[in-house]
C-alpha positions as a Markdown table, in Angstrom:
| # | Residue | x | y | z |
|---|---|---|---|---|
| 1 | Unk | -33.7 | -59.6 | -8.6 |
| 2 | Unk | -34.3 | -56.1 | -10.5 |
| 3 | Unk | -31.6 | -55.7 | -13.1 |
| 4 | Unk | -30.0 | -52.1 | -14.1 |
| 5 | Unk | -28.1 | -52.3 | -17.1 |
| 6 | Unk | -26.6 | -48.1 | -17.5 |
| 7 | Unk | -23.4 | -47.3 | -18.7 |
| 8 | Unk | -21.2 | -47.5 | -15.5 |
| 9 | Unk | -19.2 | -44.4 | -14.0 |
| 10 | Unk | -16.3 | -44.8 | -12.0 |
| 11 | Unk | -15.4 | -43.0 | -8.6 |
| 12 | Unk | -12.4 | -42.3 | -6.4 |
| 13 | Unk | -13.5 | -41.6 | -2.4 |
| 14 | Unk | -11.0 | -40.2 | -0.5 |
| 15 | Unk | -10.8 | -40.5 | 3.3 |
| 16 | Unk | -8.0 | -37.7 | 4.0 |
| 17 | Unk | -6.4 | -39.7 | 6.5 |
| 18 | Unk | -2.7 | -39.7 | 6.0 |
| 19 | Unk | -0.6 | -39.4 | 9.0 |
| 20 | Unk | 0.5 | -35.9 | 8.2 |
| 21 | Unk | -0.4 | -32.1 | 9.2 |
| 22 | Unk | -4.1 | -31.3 | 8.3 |
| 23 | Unk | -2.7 | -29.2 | 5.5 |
| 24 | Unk | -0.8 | -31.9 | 3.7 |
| 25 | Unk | -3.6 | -34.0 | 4.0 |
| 26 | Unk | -5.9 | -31.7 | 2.2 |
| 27 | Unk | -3.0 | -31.1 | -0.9 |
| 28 | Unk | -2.5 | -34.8 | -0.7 |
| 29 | Unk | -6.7 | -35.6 | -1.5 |
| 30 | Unk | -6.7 | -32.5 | -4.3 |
| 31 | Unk | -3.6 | -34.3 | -6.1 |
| 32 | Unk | -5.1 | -37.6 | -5.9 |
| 33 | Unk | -8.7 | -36.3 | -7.4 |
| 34 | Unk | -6.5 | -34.1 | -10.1 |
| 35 | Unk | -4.7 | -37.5 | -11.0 |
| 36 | Unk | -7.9 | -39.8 | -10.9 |
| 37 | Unk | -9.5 | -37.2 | -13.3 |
| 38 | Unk | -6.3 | -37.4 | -15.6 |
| 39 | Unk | -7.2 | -41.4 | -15.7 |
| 40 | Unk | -10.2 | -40.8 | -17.4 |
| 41 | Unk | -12.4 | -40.9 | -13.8 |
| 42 | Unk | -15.9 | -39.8 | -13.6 |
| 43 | Unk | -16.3 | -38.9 | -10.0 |
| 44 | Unk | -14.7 | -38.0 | -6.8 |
| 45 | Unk | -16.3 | -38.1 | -3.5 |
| 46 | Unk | -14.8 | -36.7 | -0.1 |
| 47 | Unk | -16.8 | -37.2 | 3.5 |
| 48 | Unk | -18.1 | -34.5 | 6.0 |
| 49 | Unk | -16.2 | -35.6 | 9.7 |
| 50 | Unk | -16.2 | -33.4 | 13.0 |
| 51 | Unk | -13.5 | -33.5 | 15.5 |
| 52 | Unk | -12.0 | -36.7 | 15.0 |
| 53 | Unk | -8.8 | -36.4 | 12.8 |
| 54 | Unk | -8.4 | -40.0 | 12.8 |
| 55 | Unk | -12.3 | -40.7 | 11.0 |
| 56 | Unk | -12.1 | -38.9 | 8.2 |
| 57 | Unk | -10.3 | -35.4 | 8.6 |
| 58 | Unk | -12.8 | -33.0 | 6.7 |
| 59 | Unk | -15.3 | -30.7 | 8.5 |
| 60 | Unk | -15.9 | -28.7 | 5.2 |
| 61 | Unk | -16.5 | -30.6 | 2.2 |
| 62 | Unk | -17.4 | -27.3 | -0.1 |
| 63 | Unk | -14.9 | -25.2 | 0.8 |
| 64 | Unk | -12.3 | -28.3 | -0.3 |
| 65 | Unk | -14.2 | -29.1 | -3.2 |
| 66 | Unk | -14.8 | -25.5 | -4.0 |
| 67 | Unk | -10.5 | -25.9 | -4.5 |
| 68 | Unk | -10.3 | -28.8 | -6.2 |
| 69 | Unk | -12.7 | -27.6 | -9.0 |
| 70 | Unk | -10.7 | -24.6 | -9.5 |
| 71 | Unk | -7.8 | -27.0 | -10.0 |
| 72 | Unk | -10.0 | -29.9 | -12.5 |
| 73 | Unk | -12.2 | -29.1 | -15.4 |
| 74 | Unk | -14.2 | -32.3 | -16.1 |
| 75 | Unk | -14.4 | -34.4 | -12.8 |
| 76 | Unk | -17.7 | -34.8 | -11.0 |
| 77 | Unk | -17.1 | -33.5 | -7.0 |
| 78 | Unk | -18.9 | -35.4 | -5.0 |
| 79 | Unk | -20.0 | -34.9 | -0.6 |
| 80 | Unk | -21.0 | -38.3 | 0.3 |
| 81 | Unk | -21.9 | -36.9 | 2.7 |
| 82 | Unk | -22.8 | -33.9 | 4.3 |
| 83 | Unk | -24.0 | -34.7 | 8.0 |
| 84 | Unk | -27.1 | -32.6 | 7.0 |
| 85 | Unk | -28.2 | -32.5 | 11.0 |
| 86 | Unk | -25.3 | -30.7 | 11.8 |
| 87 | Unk | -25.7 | -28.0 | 9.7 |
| 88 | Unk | -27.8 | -24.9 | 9.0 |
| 89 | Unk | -30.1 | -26.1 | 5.9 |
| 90 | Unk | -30.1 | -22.3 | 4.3 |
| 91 | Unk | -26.2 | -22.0 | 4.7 |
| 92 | Unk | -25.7 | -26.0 | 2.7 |
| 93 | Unk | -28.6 | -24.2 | 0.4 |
| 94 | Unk | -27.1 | -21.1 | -0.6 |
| 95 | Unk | -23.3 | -22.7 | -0.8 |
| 96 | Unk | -24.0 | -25.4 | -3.0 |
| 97 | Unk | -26.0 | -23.5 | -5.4 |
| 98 | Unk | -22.9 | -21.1 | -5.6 |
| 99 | Unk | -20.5 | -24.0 | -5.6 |
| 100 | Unk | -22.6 | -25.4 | -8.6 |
| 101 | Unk | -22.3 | -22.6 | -10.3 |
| 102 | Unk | -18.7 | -21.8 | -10.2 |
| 103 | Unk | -17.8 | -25.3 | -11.0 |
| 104 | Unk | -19.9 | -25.6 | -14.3 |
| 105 | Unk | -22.5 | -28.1 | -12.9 |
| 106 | Unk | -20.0 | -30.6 | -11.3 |
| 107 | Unk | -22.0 | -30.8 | -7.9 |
| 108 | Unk | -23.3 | -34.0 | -7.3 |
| 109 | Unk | -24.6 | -33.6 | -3.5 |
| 110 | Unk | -24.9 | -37.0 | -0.5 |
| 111 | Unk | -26.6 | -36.2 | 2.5 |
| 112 | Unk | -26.7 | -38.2 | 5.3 |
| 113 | Unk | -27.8 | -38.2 | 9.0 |
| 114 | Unk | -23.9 | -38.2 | 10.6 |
| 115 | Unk | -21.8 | -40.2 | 12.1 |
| 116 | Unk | -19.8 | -40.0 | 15.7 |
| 117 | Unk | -22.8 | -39.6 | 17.9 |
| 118 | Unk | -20.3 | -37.2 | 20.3 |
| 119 | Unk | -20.5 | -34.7 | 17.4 |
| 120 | Unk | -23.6 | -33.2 | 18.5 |
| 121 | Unk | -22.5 | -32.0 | 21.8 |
| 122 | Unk | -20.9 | -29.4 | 20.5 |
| 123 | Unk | -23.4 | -28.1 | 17.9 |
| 124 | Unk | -26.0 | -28.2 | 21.1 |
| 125 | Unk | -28.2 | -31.3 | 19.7 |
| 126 | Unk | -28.7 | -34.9 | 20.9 |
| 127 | Unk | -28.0 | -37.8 | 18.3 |
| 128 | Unk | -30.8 | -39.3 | 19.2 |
| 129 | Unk | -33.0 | -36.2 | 17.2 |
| 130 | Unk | -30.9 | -36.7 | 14.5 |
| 131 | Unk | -33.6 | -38.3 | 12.2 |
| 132 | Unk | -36.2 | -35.2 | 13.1 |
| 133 | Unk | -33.7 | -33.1 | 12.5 |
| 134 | Unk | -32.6 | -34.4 | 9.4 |
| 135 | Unk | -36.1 | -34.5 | 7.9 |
| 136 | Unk | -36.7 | -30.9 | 8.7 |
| 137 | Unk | -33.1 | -29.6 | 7.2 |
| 138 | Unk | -33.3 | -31.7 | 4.4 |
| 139 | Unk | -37.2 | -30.3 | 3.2 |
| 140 | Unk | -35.5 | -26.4 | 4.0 |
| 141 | Unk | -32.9 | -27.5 | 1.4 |
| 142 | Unk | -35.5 | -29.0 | -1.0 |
| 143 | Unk | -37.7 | -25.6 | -0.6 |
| 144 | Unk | -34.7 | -23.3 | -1.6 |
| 145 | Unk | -33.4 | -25.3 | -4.4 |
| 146 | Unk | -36.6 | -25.5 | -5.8 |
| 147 | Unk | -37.2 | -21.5 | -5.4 |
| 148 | Unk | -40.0 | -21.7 | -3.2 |
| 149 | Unk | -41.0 | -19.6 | -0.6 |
| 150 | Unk | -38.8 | -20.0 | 3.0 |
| 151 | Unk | -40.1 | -18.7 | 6.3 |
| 152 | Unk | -40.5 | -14.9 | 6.7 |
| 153 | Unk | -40.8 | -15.1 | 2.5 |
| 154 | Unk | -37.2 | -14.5 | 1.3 |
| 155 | Unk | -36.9 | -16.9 | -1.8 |
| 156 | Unk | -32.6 | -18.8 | -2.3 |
| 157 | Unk | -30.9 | -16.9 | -4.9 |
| 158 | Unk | -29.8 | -18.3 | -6.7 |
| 159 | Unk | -32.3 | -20.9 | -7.0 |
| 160 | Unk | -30.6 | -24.5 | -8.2 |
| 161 | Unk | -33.5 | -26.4 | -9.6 |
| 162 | Unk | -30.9 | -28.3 | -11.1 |
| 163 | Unk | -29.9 | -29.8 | -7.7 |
| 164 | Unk | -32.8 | -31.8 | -6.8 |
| 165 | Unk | -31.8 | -34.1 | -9.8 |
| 166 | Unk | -28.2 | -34.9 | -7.7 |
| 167 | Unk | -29.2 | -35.5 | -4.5 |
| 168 | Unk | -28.2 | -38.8 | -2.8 |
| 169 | Unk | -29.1 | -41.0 | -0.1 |
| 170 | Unk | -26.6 | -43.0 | 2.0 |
| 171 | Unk | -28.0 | -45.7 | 4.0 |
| 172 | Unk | -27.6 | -49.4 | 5.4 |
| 173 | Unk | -31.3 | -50.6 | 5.6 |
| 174 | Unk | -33.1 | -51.9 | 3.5 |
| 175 | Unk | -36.0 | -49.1 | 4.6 |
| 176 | Unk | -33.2 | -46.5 | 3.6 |
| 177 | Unk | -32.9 | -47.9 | 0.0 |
| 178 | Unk | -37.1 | -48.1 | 0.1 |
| 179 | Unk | -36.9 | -44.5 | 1.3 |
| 180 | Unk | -34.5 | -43.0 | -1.3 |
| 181 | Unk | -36.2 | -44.5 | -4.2 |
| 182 | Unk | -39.1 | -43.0 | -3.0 |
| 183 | Unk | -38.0 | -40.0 | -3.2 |
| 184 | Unk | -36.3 | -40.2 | -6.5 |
| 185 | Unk | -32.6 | -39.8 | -5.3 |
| 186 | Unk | -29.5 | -41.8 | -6.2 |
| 187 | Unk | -28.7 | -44.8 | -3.6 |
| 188 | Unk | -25.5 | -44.9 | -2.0 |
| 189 | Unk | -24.0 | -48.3 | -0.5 |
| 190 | Unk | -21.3 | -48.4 | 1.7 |
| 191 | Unk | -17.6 | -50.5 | 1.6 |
| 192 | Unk | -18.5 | -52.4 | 4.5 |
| 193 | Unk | -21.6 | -52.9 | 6.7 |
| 194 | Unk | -22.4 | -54.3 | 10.3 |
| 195 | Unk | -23.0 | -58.0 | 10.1 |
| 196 | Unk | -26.8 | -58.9 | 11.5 |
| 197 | Unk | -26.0 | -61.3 | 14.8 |
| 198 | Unk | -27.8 | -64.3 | 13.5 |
| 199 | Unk | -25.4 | -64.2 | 10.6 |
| 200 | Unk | -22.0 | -62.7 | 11.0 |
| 201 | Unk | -20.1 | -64.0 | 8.2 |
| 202 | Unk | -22.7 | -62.7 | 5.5 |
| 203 | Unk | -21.4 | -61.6 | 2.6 |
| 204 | Unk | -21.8 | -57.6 | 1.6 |
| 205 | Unk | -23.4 | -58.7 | -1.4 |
| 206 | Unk | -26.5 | -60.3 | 1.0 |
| 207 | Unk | -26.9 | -57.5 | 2.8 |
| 208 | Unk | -26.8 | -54.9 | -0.1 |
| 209 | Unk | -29.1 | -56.5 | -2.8 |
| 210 | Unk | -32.0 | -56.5 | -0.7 |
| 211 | Unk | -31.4 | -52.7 | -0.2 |
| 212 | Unk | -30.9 | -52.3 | -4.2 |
| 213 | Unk | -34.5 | -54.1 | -4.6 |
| 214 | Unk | -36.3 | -51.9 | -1.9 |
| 215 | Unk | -34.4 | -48.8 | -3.9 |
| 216 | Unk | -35.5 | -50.0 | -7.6 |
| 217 | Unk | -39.2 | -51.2 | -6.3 |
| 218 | Unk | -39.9 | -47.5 | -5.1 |
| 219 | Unk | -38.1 | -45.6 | -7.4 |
| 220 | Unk | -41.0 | -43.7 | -9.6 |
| 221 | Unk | -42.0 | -44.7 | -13.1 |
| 222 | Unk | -39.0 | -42.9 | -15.7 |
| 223 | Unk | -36.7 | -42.2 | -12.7 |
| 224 | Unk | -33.4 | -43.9 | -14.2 |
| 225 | Unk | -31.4 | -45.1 | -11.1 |
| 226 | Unk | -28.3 | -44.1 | -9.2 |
| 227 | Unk | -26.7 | -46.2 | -7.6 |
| 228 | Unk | -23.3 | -46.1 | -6.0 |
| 229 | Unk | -21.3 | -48.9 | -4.4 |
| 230 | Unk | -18.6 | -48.1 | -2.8 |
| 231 | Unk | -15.6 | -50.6 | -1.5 |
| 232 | Unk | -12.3 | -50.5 | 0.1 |
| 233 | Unk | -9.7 | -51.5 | -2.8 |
| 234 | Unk | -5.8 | -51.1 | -2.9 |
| 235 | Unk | -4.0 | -52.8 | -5.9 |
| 236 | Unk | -0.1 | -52.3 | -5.9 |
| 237 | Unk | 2.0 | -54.3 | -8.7 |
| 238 | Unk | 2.8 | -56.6 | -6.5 |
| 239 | Unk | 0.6 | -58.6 | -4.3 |
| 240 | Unk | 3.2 | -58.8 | -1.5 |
| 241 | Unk | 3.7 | -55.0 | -1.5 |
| 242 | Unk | -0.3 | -54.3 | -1.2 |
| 243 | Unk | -0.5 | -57.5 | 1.5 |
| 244 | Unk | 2.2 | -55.9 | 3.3 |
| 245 | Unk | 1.0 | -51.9 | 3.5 |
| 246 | Unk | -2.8 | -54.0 | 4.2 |
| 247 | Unk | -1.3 | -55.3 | 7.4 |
| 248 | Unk | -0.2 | -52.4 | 8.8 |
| 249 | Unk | -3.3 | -50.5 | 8.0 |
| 250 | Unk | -5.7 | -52.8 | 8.9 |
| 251 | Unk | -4.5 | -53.9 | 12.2 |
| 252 | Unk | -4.4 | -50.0 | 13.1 |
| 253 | Unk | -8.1 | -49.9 | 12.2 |
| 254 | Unk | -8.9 | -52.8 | 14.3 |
| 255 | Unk | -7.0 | -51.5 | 17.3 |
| 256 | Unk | -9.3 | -48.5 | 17.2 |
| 257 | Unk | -12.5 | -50.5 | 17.2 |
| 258 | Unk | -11.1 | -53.0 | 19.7 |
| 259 | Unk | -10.4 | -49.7 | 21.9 |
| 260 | Unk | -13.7 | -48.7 | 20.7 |
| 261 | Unk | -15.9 | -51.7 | 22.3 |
| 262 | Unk | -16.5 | -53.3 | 19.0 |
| 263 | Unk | -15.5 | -57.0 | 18.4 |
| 264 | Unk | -13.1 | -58.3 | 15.5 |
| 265 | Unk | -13.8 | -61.8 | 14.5 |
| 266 | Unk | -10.5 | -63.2 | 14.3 |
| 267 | Unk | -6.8 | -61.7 | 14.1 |
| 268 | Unk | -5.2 | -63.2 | 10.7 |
| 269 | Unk | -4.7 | -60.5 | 7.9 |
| 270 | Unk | -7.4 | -62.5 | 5.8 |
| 271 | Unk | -9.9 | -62.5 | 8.8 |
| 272 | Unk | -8.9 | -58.9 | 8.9 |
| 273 | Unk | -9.4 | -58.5 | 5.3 |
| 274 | Unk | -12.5 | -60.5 | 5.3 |
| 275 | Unk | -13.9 | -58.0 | 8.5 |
| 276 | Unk | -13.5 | -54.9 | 6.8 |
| 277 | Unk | -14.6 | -56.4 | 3.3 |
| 278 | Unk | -11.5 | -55.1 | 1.8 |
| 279 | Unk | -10.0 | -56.1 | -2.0 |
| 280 | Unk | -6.5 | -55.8 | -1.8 |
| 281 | Unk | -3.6 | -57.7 | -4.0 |
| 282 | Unk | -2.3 | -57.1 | -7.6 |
| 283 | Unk | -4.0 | -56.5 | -10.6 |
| 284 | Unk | -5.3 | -59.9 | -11.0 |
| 285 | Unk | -5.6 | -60.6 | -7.5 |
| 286 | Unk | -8.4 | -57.7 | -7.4 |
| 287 | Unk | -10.2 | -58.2 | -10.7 |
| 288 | Unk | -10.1 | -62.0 | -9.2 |
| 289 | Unk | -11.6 | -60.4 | -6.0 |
| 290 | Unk | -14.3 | -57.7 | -7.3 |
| 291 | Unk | -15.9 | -60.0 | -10.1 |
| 292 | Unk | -16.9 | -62.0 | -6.9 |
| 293 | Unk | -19.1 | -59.5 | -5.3 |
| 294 | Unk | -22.4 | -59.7 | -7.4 |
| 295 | Unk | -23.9 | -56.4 | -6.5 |
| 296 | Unk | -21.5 | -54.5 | -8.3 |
| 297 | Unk | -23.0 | -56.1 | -11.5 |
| 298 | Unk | -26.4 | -53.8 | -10.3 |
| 299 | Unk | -24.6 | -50.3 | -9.5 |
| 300 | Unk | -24.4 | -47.5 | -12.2 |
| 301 | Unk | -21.5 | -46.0 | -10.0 |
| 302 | Unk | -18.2 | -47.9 | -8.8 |
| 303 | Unk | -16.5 | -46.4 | -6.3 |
| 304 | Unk | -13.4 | -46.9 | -4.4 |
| 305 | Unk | -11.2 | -45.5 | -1.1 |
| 306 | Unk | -8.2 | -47.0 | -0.3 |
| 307 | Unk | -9.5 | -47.0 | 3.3 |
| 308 | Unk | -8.5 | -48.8 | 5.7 |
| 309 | Unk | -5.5 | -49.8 | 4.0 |
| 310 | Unk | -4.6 | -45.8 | 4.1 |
| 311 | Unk | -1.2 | -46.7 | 1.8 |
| 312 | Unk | 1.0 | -44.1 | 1.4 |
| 313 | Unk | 0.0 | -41.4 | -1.1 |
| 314 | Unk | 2.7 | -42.4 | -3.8 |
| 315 | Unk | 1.3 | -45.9 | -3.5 |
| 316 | Unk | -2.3 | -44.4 | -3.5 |
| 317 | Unk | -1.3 | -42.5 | -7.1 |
| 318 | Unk | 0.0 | -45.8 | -8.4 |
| 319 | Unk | -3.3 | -47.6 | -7.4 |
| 320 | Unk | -5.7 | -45.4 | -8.8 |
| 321 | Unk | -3.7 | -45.4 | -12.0 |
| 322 | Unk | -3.8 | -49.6 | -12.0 |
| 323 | Unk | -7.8 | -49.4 | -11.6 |
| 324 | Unk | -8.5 | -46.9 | -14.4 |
| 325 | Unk | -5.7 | -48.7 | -16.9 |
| 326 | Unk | -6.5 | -52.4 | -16.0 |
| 327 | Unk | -8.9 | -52.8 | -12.8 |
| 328 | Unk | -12.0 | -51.1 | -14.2 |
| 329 | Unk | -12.2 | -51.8 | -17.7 |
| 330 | Unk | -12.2 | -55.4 | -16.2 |
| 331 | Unk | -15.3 | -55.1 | -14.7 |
| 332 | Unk | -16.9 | -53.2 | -17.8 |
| 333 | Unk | -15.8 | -49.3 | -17.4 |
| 334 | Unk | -14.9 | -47.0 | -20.0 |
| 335 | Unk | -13.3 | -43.6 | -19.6 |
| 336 | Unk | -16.0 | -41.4 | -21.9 |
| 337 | Unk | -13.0 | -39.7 | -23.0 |
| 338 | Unk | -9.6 | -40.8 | -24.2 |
| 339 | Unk | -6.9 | -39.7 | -21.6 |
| 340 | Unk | -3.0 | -40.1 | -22.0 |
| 341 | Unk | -1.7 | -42.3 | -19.2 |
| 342 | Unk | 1.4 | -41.2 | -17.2 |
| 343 | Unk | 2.6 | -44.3 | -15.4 |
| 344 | Unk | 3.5 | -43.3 | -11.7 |
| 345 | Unk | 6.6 | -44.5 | -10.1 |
| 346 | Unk | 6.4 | -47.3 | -7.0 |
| 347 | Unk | 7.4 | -45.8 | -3.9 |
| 348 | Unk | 7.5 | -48.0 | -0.9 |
């Protein structure tokens, strides 16, 4: 096993699913970014979702984050990702390269080739193109950042060289992680993965590590790696607060599958919690819980949702203030800057 050994950032995803009008749900994720970068975090990463308010809740990733920079000074903003398919490659080109501009460098840009197949109705595309597709958009982007000629001869301005450096790949396959370091792009593993059939109850970190060697064996000779690992965590101060706001939230996410078609291997909240590969409890509980998973030891970028627990955003303040202040620094973070704590209040 290949061993990386960088100093590690730490990330807060948000899923902007609170069971409120769209626009309270978009105020709710700025204030949680705002607060994670007043905890000393490094990044913050929001999702590209069509149509389905109940996935993910954000068709426009920029035009949030293009808010929350004007709101945050030092915070990294983060699309992981942009459903590049779905989009017109010039447009992502020429908005990013402003967005990066007008947030001092901040841009840190996840492409991907999108999720709910029923998505691409609408934009008059089938979801089984989406890997042509993907390939062709994403080599339009690569062109304009890089300033080179586009069809007819019209060149990006402005141009954001700088770009091609922050560009990365989300995947679940181990020809993914082969195919991002190839290209020289940062890695990005998810919370939770499909179980292969032969082996159901395999742990993330067997699935993962094998996609972090593909990733390190291709990356190019001097290319430092980027590698994010995302995963589901939800500390409260007590473990039968978090356990109980778990419950709820997790049986409502397996409903949906259920409803869905998919299967959920049994119906106790730790075979729940075990399903969605969530880390959930008090402080020690998920210190306890995250030292476990051995591919976290490998990424250079820890990052965490509160999804599917989806607590509610009091409780989700109070969390991220429990991983920068005593989660993290268990597992070897360190803000880069000193920041003055402001203890949040437990709201149930």
């Amino acid at each position: 096993m290949i061993e990386t050994t960088p100093r590690k950032r730490l990330g807060f995803f948000t899923r902007l699913l609170d069971d409120v009008p769209a626009g309270t749900r978009y105020y709710y994720a700025k204030e949680q970014i705002v607060t994670a970068e007043r905890f000393g975090f490094d990044t913050a990463w929001v999702a590209q979702h069509h149509f389905h308010a109940d996935e993910g809740g954000l068709p426009a990733p920029l035009v949030f984050l293009a808010h929350v920079a004007a709101e945050t000074t030092r915070i990294r903003l983060g699309t992981g990702v942009i459903t590049l398919p779905l989009e017109n490659p010039i447009r992502v080109a020429e908005d990013s390269a402003v967005f990066d501009l007008l947030s001092g460098g901040r841009l840190e840009v996840g492409f991907g080739t999108g999720g709910t197949p029923s998505s691409f109705s609408a934009f008059g595309l089938q979801s089984a193109d989406r890997g042509a597709i993907y390939g062709r958009h994403l080599q339009t982007v690569l062109d304009a950042w890089a300033g080179r000629g586009l069809p007819g001869g019209d060149r990006l301005y402005p141009a954001a060289p700088q770009l091609l450096d922050r560009i990365w790949q989300a995947t679940f396959s181990v020809a993914g992680g082969e195919r991002a370091g190839r290209a020289g792009d940062g890695l990005m593993l998810s919370r939770t993965q499909p179980r292969p059939e032969g082996n159901p109850h395999a742990s993330l970190a067997e699935l993962q590590d094998p996609i972090i060697d593909a990733y390190l064996h291709a990356l190019p000779s001097g290319r430092a790696p980027r590698i994010l690992g995302s995963r589901s965590l939800f500390v409260a101060d007590s473990r039968a607060e978090a356990l109980r706001l778990a419950e709820v939230g997790l049986r409502r996410g397996a409903e949906r599958l259920i409803a869905s078609g998919h299967a959920v291997p049994g119906n106790s909240l730790a075979d729940l919690i075990a399903a969605f590969d969530v880390h959930v409890g008090s402080v020690d509980d998920v210190i306890a819980s995250l030292s476990a998973d051995e591919t976290l030891e490998r990424v250079t970028d820890l990052v965490f949702q509160v999804h599917s627990v989806d607590p509610p955003h009091p409780l989700i303040l109070r969390s991220i203030e429990l991983i920068a202040t005593q989660v993290a620094p268990a597992l070897g973070w360190s803000p880069q800057e000193k920041f003055h704590a402001r203890r949040f209040g437990a709201v149930g």
